[in-house]
Every structure is written in C-alpha cells, then in structure tokens.
C-alpha positions in Angstrom: 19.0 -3.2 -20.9 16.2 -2.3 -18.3 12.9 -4.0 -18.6 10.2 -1.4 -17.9 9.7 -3.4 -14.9 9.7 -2.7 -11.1 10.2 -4.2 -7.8 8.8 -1.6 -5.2 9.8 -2.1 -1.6 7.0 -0.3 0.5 7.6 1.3 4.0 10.6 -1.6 5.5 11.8 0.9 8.2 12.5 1.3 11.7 9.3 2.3 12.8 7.4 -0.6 10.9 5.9 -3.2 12.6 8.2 -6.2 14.0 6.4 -8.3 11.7 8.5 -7.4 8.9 11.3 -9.4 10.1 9.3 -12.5 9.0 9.2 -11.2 5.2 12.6 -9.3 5.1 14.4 -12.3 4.0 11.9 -12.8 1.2 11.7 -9.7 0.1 15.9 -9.5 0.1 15.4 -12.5 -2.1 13.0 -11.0 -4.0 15.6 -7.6 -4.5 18.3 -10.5 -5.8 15.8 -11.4 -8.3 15.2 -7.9 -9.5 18.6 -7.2 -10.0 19.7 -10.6 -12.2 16.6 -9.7 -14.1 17.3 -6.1 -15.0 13.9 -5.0 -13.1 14.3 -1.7 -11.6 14.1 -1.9 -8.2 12.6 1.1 -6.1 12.3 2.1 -2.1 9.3 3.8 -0.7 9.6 5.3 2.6 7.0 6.7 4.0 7.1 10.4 6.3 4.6 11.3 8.5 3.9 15.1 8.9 1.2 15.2 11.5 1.8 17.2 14.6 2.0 14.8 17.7 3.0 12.1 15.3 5.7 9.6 16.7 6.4 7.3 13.9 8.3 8.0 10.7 8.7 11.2 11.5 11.3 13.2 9.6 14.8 13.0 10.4 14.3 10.3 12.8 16.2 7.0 12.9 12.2 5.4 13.0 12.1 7.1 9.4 15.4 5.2 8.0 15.0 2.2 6.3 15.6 -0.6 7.8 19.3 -1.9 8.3 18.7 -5.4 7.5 16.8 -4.1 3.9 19.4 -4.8 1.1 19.9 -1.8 -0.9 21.2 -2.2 -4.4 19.5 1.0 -6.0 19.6 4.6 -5.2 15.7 5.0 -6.0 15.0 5.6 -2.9 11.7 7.9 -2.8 9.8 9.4 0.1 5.8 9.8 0.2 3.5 11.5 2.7 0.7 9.7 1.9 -0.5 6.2 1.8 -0.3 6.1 -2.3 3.0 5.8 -3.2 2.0 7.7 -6.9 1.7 11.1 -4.4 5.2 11.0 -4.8 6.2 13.1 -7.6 10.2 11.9 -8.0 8.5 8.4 -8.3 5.7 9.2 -10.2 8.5 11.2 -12.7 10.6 7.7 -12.3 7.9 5.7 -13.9 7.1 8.2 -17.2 11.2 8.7 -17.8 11.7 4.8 -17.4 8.2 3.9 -19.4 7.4 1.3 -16.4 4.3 -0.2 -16.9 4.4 -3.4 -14.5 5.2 -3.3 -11.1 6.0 -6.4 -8.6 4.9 -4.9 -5.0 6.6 -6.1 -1.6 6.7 -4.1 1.7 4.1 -3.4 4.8 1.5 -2.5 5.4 -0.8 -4.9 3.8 -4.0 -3.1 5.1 -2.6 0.8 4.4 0.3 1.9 1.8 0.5 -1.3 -0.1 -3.2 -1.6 -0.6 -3.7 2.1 -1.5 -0.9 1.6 -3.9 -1.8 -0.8 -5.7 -5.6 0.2 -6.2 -3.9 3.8 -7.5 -1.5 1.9 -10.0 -4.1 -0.7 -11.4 -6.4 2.8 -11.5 -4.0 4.2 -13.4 -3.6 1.0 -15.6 -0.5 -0.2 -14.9 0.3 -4.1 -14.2 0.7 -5.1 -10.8 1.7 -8.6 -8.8 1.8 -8.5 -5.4 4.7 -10.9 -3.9 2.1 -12.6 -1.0 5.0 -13.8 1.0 6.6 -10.3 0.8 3.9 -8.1 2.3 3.4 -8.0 6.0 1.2 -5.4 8.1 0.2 -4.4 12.0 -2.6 -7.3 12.0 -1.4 -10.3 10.2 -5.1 -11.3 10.6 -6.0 -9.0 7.8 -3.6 -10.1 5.4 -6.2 -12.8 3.9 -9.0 -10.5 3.1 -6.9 -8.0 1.4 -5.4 -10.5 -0.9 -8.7 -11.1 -2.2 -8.9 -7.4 -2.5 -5.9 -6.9 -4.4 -7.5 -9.8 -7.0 -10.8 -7.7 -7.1 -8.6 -4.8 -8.3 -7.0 -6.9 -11.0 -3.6 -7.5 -9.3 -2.0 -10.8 -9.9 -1.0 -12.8 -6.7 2.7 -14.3 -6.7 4.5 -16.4 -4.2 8.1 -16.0 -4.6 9.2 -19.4 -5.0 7.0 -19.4 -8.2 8.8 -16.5 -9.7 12.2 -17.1 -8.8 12.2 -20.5 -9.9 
C-alpha cells in the first residue's frame, strides 16, 4: 500500500548545473529510500519555451534527465514554469493519489525548488526539503534559502537522519 507520500526529484538533467553531481548520489539514495518505504516517487523536468533559449529546450538531449538519475517510476512530469504545481498531470497526480506530504530533492535551490515549495506549503501541503539533496548555479545561496524554506514552514532533513 502507498503512503500518500512523495519524493519529488526537481530539474536533475543535462542542462543543470555541474553541481548536481555532488548531490546525485544522495539524492539516488534518497530514491532507494522512497521505494522500500512505499513513497511515491516523482520526476520534474523542467522545459523552457522562450525564443533564443539554449537550455532545456524541448526535444534536446539538455532537456533529458540525467543519465546517472536512477529512475524507478514512470511519473515523470514536465513543467514550464518554476512551480512544479503549473504542471497539470502532477498537480492531477497529487488529488488521484491524496498526497499530502512531499520530501523535495533536485536543483535549483534559489529557482524551481524554492518556488515549489512556497506553492505546496501555500497550498498546505507538508514539505521537507532533503538539505544534502538540493544543489543550485551559486552554491553560495544555498544557506539563505534554507532559512527561507523554514520561514515558509518547510521542515529541514539531512538524509542520514531519515534513512537511518
């Protein structure tokens, strides 16, 4: 039986920043934790539709998830926007699987994952962001928007202290 729990993996694809390579093995161990304890576990990716973009652009290699990202689910879903809720096939995930507490990995610390989590704890959902799982373009930053996240009412987790 499902918990109505979920891991969300935010944005690990090729056009991320190289600093995700120091949080993918964390957040793979974080996705092996998810599975043994029934949590759904969901993929974000994000698409960029801008004219004159060059990153995560649509049907672009830069736009695939990353190769090294261990895939165990096939919720995989795609946003536009920096709020992963903008997507509807998630946002119809959560009401048909009555999730109301999310665990939040991914990049970028400063951009998607912060907007998501303001819009889920908005929306009044629980939300723990794994600290040693989120990475972003300025590693400097990555302090401050802890403390954010804790303003908004998100609980902090280190993954050692949830998987042990």
């Amino acid at each position: 039986m499902m918990q109505k729990k979920a891991l969300v993996v935010i944005d690990i694809q090729n056009d991320i920043t190289k600093n995700y390579k120091e949080v993918i093995d964390n957040i793979n161990k974080s996705i092996d934790w998810a599975v043994e304890n029934n949590l759904h576990v969901v993929y974000i990716r994000h698409e960029n539709l801008s004219p004159g973009t060059r990153t995560f652009k649509t049907d672009t290699r830069g736009a695939e998830l990353a190769p090294d990202l261990k895939l165990v689910s096939p919720n995989v879903f795609t946003k536009y926007k920096g709020n992963a809720l903008t997507s509807e096939e998630f946002a119809d995930f959560i009401r048909i699987n009555e999730i109301d507490d999310f665990y939040i990995t991914g990049a970028d610390a400063i951009a998607c994952v912060k907007s998501t989590c303001y819009n889920l704890r908005k929306s009044g959902y629980g939300v723990s962001v794994l600290s040693d799982c989120i990475t972003s373009y300025d590693k400097k930053k990555i302090d401050g928007m802890i403390d954010y996240y804790e303003s908004k009412g998100c609980e902090i987790i280190r993954l050692n202290d949830l998987v042990s």
